[in-house]
Steps between C-alpha positions, in 0.01 A plus 500: 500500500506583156776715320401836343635813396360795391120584591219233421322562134167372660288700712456302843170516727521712790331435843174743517255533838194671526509876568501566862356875423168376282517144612524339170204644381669855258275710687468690852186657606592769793159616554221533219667391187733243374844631354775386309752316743851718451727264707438254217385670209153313468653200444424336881863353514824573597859348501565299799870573524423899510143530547508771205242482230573437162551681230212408240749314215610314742222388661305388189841293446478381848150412473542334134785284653225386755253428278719275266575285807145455552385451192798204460360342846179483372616319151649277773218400690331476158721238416473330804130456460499386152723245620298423780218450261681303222539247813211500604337373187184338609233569196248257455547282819214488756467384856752246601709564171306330245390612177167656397312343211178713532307152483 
């Protein structure tokens, strides 16, 4: 457990769900025409704690914080596969390992 005191300088992700009114999508459609979802303000979440939407600065934080994760995960798995490639250094052998001359 880690000592603190005072509030936290960082902002931290919260836990979001999909809208239970519009179904994730920011939109209803109660007969003829598709509206603006009100439960969540367009947005197609909510929190999960209160199942309240968002107000709109924090959401675009919320949704920044989301996308910085995923952008490091994919640097990640970019990694990984250069790695996997730098190991996998095969140019210029042929069947059964041995070199191609071209003669």
């Amino acid at each position: 457990m880690r000592k603190a005191s005072g509030p936290t300088l960082t902002k931290q992700k919260r836990p979001l769900k999909r809208c239970p009114t519009c179904h994730g999508r920011g939109v209803v459609k109660p007969m003829f025409y598709e509206l603006p979802c009100d439960h969540c303000e367009s947005s197609g979440v909510v929190c999960k704690e209160t199942g309240e939407g968002l107000p709109a600065s924090e959401l675009i934080l919320q949704l920044r914080l989301r996308l910085n994760e995923k952008e490091q995960e994919i640097k990640g798995l970019h990694r990984q596969l250069a790695d996997e490639r730098a190991k996998d250094d095969s140019r210029g052998y042929g069947a059964g390992g041995s070199r191609y001359h071209g003669d």
